[in-house]
C-alpha positions in Angstrom: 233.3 -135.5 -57.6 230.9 -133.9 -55.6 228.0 -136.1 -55.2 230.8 -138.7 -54.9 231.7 -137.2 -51.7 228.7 -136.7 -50.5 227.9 -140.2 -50.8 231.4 -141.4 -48.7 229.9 -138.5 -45.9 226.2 -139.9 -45.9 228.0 -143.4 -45.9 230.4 -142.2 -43.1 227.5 -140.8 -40.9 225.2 -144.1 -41.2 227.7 -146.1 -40.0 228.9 -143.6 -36.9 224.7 -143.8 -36.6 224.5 -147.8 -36.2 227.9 -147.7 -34.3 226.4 -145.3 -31.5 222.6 -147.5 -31.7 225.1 -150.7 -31.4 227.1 -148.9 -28.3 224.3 -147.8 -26.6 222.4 -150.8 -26.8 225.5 -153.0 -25.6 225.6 -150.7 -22.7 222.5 -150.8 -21.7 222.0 -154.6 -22.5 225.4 -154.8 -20.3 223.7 -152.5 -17.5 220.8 -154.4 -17.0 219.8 -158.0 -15.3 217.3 -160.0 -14.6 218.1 -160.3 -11.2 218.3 -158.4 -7.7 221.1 -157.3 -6.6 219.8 -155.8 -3.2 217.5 -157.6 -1.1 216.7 -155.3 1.6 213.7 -153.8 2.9 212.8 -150.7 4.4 211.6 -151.4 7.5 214.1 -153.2 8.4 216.2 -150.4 7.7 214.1 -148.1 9.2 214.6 -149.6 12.8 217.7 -147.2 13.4 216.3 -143.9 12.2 217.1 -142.3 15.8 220.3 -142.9 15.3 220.3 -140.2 12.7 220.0 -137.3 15.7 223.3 -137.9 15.9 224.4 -137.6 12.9 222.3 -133.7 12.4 224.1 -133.4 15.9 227.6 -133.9 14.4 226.5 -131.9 11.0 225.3 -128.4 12.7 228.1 -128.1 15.1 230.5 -128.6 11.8 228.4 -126.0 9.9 228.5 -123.8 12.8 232.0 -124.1 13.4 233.6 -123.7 10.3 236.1 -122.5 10.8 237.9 -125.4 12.6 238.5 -129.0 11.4 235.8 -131.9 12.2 235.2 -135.8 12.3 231.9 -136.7 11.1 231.0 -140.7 12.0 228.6 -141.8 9.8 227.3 -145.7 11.0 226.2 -148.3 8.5 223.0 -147.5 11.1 222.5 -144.2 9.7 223.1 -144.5 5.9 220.6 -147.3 5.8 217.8 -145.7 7.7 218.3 -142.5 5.0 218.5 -145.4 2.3 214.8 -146.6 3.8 213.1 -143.7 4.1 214.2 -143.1 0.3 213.0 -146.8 -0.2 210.0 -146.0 1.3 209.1 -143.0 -1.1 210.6 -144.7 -3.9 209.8 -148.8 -3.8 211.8 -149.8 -7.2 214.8 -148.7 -5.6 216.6 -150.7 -2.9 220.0 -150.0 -1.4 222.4 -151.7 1.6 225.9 -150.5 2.9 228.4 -152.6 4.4 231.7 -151.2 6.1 234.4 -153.1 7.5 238.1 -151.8 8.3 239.6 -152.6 5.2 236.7 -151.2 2.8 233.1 -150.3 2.7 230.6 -151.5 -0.6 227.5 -149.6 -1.3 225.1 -151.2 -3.1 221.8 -150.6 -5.0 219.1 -151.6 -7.3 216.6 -149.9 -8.7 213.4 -152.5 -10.6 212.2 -151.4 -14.2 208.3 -150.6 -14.1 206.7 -154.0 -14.4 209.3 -155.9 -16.3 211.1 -158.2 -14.5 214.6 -156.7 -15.5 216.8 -154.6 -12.8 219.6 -151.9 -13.2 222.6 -153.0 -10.3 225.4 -150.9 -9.5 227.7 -151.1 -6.3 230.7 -149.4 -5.4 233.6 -149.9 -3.3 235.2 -147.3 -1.1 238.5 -147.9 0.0 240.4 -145.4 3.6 242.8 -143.2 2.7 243.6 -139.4 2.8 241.0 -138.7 0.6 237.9 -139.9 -0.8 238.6 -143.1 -2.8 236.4 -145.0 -4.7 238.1 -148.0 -6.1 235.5 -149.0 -8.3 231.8 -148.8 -9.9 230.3 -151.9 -11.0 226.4 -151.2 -13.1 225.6 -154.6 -14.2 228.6 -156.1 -15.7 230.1 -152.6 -16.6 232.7 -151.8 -14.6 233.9 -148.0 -14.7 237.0 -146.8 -12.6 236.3 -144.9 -9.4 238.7 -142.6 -10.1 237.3 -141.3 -13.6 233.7 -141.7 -12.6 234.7 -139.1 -9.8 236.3 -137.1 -11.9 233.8 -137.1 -14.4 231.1 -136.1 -11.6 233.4 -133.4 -10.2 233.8 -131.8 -13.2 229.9 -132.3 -14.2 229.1 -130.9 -11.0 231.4 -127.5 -11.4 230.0 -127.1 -14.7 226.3 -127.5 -13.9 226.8 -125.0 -11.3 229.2 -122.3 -13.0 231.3 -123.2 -9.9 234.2 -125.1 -7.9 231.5 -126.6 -5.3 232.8 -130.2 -6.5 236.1 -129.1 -6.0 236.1 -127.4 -3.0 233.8 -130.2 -1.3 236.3 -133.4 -2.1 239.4 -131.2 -1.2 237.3 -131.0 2.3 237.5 -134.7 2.8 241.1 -134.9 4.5 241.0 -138.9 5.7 238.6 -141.5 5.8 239.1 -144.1 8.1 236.9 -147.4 8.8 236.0 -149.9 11.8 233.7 -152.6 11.2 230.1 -151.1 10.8 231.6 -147.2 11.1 233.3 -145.1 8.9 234.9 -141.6 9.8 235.4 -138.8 8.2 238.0 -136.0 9.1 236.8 -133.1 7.6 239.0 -129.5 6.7 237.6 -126.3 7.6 234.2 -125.1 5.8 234.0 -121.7 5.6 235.0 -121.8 2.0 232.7 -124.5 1.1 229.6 -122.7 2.3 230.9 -119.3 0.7 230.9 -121.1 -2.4 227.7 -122.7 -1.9 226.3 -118.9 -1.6 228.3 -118.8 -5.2 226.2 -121.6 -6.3 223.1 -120.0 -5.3 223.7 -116.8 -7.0 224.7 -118.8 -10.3 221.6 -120.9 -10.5 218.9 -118.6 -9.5 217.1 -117.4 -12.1 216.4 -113.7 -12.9 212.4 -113.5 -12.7 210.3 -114.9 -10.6 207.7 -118.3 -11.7 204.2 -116.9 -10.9 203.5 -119.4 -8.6 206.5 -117.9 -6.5 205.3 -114.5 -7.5 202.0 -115.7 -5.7 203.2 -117.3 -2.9 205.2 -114.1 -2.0 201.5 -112.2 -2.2 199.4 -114.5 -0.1 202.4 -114.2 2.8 202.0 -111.0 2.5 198.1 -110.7 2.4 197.6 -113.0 4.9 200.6 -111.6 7.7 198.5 -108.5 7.2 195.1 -109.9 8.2 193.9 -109.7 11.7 194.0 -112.9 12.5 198.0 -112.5 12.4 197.7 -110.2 14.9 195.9 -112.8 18.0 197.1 -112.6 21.1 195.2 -116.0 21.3 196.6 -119.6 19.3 194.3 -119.4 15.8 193.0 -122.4 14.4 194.8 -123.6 10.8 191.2 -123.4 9.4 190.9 -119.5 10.0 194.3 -118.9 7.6 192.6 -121.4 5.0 189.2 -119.6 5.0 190.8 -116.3 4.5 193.4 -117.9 2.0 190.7 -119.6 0.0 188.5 -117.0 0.4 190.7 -114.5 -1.9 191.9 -116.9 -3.9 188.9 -118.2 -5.0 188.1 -114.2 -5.7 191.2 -114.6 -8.3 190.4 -117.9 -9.6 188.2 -117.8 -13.0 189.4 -121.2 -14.6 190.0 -124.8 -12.7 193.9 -124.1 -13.9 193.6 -120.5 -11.7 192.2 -121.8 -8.8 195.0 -124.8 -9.2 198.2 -122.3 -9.4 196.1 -120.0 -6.2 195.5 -123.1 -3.9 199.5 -124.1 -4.4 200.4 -120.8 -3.5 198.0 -120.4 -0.1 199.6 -123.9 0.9 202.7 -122.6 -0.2 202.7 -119.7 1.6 201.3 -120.8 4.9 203.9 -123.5 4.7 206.1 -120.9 5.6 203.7 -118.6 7.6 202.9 -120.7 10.2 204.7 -124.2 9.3 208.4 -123.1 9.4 210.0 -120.4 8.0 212.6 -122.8 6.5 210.0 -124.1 4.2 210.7 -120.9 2.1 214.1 -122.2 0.6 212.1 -124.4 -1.1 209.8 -122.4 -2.8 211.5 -119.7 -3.8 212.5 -115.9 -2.6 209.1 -114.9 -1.2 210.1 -113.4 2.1 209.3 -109.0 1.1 212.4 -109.0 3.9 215.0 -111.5 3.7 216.6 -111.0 6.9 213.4 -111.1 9.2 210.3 -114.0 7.4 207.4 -113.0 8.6 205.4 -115.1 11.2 202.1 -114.7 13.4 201.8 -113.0 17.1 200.7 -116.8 18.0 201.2 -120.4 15.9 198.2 -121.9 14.4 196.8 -124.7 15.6 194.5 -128.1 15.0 192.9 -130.3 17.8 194.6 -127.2 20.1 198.2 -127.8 19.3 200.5 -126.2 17.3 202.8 -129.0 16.3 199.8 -130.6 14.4 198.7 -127.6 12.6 203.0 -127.6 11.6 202.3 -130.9 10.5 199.7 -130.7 8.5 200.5 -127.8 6.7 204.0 -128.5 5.9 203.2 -132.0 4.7 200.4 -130.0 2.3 203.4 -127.8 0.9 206.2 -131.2 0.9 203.2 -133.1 -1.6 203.1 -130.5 -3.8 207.4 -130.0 -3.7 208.1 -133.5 -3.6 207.8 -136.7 -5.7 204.6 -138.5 -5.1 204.9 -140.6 -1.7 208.2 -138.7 -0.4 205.7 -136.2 1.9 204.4 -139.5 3.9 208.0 -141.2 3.8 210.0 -137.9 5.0 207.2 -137.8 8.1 206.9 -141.2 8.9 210.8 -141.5 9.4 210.9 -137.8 11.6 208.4 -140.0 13.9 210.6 -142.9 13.7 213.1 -140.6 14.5 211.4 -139.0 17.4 211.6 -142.6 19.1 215.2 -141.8 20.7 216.4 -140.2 23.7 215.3 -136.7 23.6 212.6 -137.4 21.4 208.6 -136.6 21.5 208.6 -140.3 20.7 206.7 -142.1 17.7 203.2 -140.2 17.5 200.0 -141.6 15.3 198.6 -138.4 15.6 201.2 -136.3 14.0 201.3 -138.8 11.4 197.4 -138.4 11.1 198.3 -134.5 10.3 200.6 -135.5 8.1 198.2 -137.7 6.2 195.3 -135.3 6.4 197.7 -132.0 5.1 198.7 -134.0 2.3 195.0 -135.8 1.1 194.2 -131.7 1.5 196.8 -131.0 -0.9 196.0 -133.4 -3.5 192.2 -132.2 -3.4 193.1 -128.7 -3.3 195.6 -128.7 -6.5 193.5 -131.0 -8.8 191.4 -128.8 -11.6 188.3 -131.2 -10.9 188.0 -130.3 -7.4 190.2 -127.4 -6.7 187.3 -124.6 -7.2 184.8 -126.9 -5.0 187.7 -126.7 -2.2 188.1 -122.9 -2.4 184.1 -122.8 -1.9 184.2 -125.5 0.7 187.1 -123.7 2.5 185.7 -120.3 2.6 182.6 -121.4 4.6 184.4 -124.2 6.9 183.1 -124.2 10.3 185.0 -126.6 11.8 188.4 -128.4 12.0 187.1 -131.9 11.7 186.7 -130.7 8.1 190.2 -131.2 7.3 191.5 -133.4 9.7 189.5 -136.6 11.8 189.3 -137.0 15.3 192.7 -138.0 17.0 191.2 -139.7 20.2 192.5 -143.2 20.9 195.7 -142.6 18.4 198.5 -143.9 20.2 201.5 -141.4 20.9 204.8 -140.8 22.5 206.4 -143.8 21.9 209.7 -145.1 22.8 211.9 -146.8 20.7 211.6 -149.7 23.1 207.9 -149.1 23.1 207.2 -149.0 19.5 209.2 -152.2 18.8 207.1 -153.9 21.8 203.8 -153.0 20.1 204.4 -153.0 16.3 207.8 -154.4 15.4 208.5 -152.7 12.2 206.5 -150.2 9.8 205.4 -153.3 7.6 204.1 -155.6 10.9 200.6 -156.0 11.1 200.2 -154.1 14.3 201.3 -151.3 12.4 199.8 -151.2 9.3 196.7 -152.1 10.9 197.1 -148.1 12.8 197.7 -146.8 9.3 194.8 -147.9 7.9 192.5 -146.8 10.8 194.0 -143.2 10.2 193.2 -143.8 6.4 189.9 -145.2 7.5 189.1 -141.4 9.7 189.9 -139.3 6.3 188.3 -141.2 4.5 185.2 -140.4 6.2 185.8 -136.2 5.6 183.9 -135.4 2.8 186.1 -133.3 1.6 188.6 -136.0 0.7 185.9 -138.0 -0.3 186.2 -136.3 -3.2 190.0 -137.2 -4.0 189.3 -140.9 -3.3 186.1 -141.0 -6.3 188.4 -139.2 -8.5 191.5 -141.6 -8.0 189.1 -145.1 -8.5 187.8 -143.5 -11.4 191.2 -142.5 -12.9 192.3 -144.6 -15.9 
């Protein structure tokens, strides 16, 4: 009787097995295609990426005022330039929005590595007096709008140990559309962002990584140095040498001086990039009510924007997904291009470039001991970053469009590779560039 049931439970278990393998393969079978459903390309979506100042524009006076009701206009504009520079970090995925007064449809695809087969999903968001979402197509699946929100609000709560998800949709009190435009009118936010402090509390964890622990002590050794103190600009290189120079007093392995080089970017990221920087590393402010900063910024070729630059673009390759530090700086350039704007600048992006080449060499265990040595005896700036002469800069919108069109013309791309062509000469990053041709 026993071994009888025991064979109707082993039965009964195979066949929920093969029913699952059969469910899950439908599904995905069902999910995926052999062809595009998106067609769109980046730069073409990047054209508009100045319109997104307005957009921040509308979002800090809603944070700031949250106490009071808002309308937040988002243009189909906007959400694709945010969908390009993601495209641009991230070339398998593609995505296009189209609003109109009666609905808006968001759609995407996102290419298979290198086998011809594509995952499509769109959506369809409907007006209302609260955030609707008719439907979800992925492939030839389609899922109600209704449970997949539900399903995501209460995935989101629960990830969390909160009622962010909650809160957040209640916010939404009416969405209204016009062709190319949708609105938003959005309830007061004071309990939102309370609960996002919730959030926080809930998903920190109790101790420290060590590369945080780190970080927190190079800020601190190196705000106590006296360079920190200069009543005079100090070059980036000066933070480095010191930076390097203890780390590479602390480093006895390649993995050491790895973990120490992320921490000196790390930490100078927030030292003399932006303070800001810090919320993504971790708690490493010793006072988190006043971070700690320099007498005077650091600077490269003089100026303290590209020292920002470069450093912050180190610390966002290390954070980020490969190719998201270039995209996130490219687009604050294309950005830049509108009213009020520095305007489109080669030479930030060369600091961007450089601070992230310097980041890859710094943080691989081949090379990351030779960079503490090199570092620690640097003599001059065109060690890290190439002369900037003849780099165009300041460009309008209407300037940039007259010269190079779009990120992907010729014109362009022919700049990019002239700023590739400079580092490439640094010997220093020569060292990167052996090391990727002779990577498998």
């Amino acid at each position: 009787m026993i071994l009888r049931s025991v064979k109707w439970l082993l039965i009964t278990l195979a066949i929920i097995v093969v029913l699952l393998v059969v469910s899950v393969a439908t599904i995905t079978v069902m999910a995926v295609q052999k062809t595009p459903l998106v067609a769109s390309t980046a730069p073409t979506q990047l054209d508009g990426a100045d319109s997104v100042n307005e957009l921040l524009g509308q979002l800090q006076q809603a944070f700031s005022r949250r106490e009071e009701g808002h309308q937040v206009t988002l243009t189909e504009t906007q959400v694709e330039s945010l969908v390009g520079v993601l495209q641009r970090a991230l070339p398998d995925f593609k995505g296009v929005v189209n609003i109109t007064p009666l609905a808006g449809t968001i759609n995407v695809t996102y290419a298979i590595n290198n086998t011809g087969y594509y995952v499509n999903a769109s959506a369809l968001v409907l007006p209302g007096d609260s955030l609707r979402i008719e439907q979800v197509q992925v492939g030839d699946l389609t899922i109600p709008g209704r449970f997949l929100l539900g399903f995501l609000e209460r995935t989101v709560n629960s990830y969390t140990q909160s009622e962010i998800a909650t809160i957040a949709l209640s916010r939404v009190e009416r969405v209204t559309m016009r062709s190319g435009e949708l609105t938003l009118d959005v309830g007061r936010l004071d309990e939102l962002l309370s609960e996002l402090n919730v959030v926080a509390s809930n998903m920190s964890v109790s101790e420290q990584t060590e590369l945080q622990q780190l970080s927190a002590y190079y800020l601190r050794y190196l705000s106590g140095r006296e360079i920190a103190l200069s009543s005079k600009p100090v070059s980036l290189i000066e933070y480095l040498r010191e930076g390097m120079a203890r780390a590479r007093e602390q480093s006895q392995t390649p993995q050491d001086a790895v973990l120490h080089n992320n921490a000196v970017i790390l930490a100078l990221s927030v030292y003399v990039g932006h303070h800001r920087v810090g919320t993504l590393v971790g708690d490493i402010q010793p006072d988190a009510d006043k971070a700690l900063k320099p007498r005077r910024g650091a600077v490269l070729h003089k100026r303290n924007d590209l020292a920002r630059h470069f450093i912050i673009s180190a610390a966002l390759e290390l954070l980020a997904e490969q190719g998201m530090s270039l995209a996130i700086g490219e687009f604050k350039e294309l950005m830049d291009r509108g009213n009020g704007g520095s305007g489109y600048s080669f030479v930030d992006l060369a600091a961007d470039m450089s601070g992230t080449e310097f980041a890859k060499v710094a943080t691989h265990p081949n090379t990351a001991m030779e960079v503490q040595n090199a570092i620690a005896r640097i003599q001059s700036e065109l060690e890290i970053i190439p002369p900037i002469d003849g780099l165009p800069e300041g460009l309008s919108k209407q300037a940039f469009t007259e010269q190079y069109q779009r990120v992907d013309s010729e014109a362009y791309l022919k700049e990019v590779e002239e700023i590739k062509g400079r580092i490439r000469l640094l010997p220093l990053y020569q060292k990167e560039a052996v090391r990727r041709e002779s990577a498998p």
